[in-house]
Every structure is written in structure tokens, then in C-alpha cells.
C-alpha positions as CSV (number, residue, x, y, z in Angstrom):
1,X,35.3,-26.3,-6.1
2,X,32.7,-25.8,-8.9
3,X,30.1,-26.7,-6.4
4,X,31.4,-23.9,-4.0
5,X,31.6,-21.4,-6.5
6,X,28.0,-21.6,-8.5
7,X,26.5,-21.3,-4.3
8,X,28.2,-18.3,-4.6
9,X,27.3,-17.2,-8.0
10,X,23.8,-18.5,-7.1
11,X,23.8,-16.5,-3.9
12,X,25.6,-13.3,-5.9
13,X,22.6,-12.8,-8.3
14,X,19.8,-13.3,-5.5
15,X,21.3,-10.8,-3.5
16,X,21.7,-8.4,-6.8
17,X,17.5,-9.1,-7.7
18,X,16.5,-8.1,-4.2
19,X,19.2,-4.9,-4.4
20,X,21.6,-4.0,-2.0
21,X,20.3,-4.9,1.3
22,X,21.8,-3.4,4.3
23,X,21.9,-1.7,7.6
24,X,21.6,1.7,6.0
25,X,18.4,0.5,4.2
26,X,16.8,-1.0,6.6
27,X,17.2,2.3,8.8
28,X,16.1,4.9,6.0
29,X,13.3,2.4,5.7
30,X,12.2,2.3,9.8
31,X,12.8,6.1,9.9
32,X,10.5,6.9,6.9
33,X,7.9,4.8,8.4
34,X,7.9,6.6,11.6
35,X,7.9,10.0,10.2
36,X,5.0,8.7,7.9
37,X,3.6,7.9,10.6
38,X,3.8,9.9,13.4
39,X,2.8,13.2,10.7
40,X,-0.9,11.7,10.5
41,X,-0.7,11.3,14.0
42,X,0.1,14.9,14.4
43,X,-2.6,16.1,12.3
44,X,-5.3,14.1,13.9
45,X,-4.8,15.0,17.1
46,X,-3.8,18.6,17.2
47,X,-6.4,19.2,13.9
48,X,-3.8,20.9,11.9
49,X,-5.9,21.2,8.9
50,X,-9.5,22.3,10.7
51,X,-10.9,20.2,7.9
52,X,-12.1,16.5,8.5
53,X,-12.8,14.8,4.9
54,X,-9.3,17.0,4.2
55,X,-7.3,15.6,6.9
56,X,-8.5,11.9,6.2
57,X,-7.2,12.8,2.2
58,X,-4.0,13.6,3.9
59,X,-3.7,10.3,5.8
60,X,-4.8,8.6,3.1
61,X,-1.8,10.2,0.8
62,X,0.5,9.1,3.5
63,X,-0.6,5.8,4.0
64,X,-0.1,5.4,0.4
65,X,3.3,6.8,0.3
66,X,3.8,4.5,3.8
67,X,3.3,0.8,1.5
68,X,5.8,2.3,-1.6
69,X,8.3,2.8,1.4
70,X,7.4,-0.8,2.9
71,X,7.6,-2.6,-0.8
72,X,10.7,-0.4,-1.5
73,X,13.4,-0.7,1.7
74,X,11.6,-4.1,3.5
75,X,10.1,-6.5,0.5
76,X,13.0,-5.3,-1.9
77,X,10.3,-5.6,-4.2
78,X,11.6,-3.7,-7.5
79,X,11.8,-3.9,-11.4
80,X,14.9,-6.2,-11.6
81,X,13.6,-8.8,-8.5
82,X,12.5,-12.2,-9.5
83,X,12.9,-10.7,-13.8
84,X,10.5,-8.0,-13.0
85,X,8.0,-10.7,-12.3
86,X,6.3,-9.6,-8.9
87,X,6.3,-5.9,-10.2
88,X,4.1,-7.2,-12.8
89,X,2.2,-9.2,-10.0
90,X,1.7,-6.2,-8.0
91,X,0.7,-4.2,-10.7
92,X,-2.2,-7.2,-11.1
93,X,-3.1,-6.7,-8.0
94,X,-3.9,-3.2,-7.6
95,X,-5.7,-3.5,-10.9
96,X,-8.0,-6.4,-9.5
97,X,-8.2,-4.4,-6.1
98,X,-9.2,-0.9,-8.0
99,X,-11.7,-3.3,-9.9
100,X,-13.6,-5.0,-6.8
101,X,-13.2,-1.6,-4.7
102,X,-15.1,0.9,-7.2
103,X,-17.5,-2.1,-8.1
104,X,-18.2,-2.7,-4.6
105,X,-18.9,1.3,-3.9
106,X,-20.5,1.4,-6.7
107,X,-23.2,-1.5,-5.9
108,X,-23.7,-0.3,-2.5
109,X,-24.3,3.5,-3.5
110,X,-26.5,2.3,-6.0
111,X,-28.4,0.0,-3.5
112,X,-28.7,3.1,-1.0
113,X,-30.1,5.1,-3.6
114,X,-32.5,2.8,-5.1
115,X,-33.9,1.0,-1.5
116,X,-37.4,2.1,-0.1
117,X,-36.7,4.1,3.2
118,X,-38.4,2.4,6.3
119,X,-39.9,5.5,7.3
120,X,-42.1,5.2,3.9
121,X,-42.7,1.7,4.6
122,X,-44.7,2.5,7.7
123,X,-46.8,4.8,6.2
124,X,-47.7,2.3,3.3
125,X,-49.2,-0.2,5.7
């Protein structure tokens, strides 16, 4: 009986870290993703907001919004899963990412800027 009832204490507290996972959640999770994404689909093709470098923003935004909704209702991922551990993991991550992304603009900006245009080249020879 003891073994019984510390698979089920075991299995309680999982269930508890990863919230309350259900039907319900899993729907308000699918339908959010649809609407998030069917609205940049919208704006792309009927070019809601005349604007291109605004309408990309937009998506952007969305997509953004789209992975909190995907960590959120389908990875369960949230301050009291695994002791707040993968929170801080994620956090890591996007900390790493924003490094290596701005870095990796940066360089190749930089490299634009600074290389000799071929055009000059020609004229050089």
C-alpha cells in the first residue's frame, strides 16, 4: 500500500508542476494559435496595413506572442514546473540568443559597410 500511494503522491505533484492540464487547455491553446495565425495571414495577403517593413513588425509581434502561447498551454512550461528551473533555462536561452543574434547583425553590417565594392575594384586594375 505504501508503494501504491507515494506513485500517486509522485504522480500528484508532477501533474501540479506542469499545471492543470486538460481538454479545456489544450483547446484555448489550438484556438489561440490559429487566430495568431491566420491574423498575419490576413494582413499579408489583403495588405491591411499598406506598409511592408510595418506589416512584417506586426507578424513579428504575433509570432512572438504565438511561442508565449505554445510554452504556456502545450510545454506547461511555467514558474513552479521542474522548481522554476526551465523558466530560468529559458530565460538563458533568450539571453544567449539576443547575444549571438545582435553580434551576428552587428558583424555583418559592419563587414557590409567596411568591404571594397566590386565596382571600384574594376576600376583599380
Amino acid at each position: 500500500m505504501t508503494a501504491h500511494s507515494h506513485s500517486a503522491h509522485h504522480a500528484a505533484d508532477h501533474a501540479t508542476a506542469h499545471g492543470d492540464i486538460t481538454l479545456s487547455g489544450y483547446l484555448t491553446g489550438f484556438g489561440l494559435s490559429v487566430i495568431l495565425t491566420a491574423i498575419p495571414f490576413w494582413l499579408v495577403m489583403t495588405n491591411a496595413l499598406g506598409d511592408k517593413s510595418l506589416t512584417a513588425v506586426v507578424i513579428l509581434g504575433f509570432a512572438a506572442v504565438q511561442i508565449v502561447v505554445h510554452m504556456i498551454y502545450f510545454l506547461h512550461m511555467n514558474t513552479r514546473s521542474e522548481g522554476g528551473w526551465s523558466m530560468l533555462a529559458l530565460i538563458f536561452t533568450l539571453i544567449l540568443l539576443v547575444i549571438t543574434m545582435t553580434g551576428s547583425l552587428w558583424i555583418m553590417r559592419h563587414l557590409n559597410t567596411n568591404m571594397m565594392p566590386t565596382h571600384e575594384m574594376s576600376r583599380m586594375q
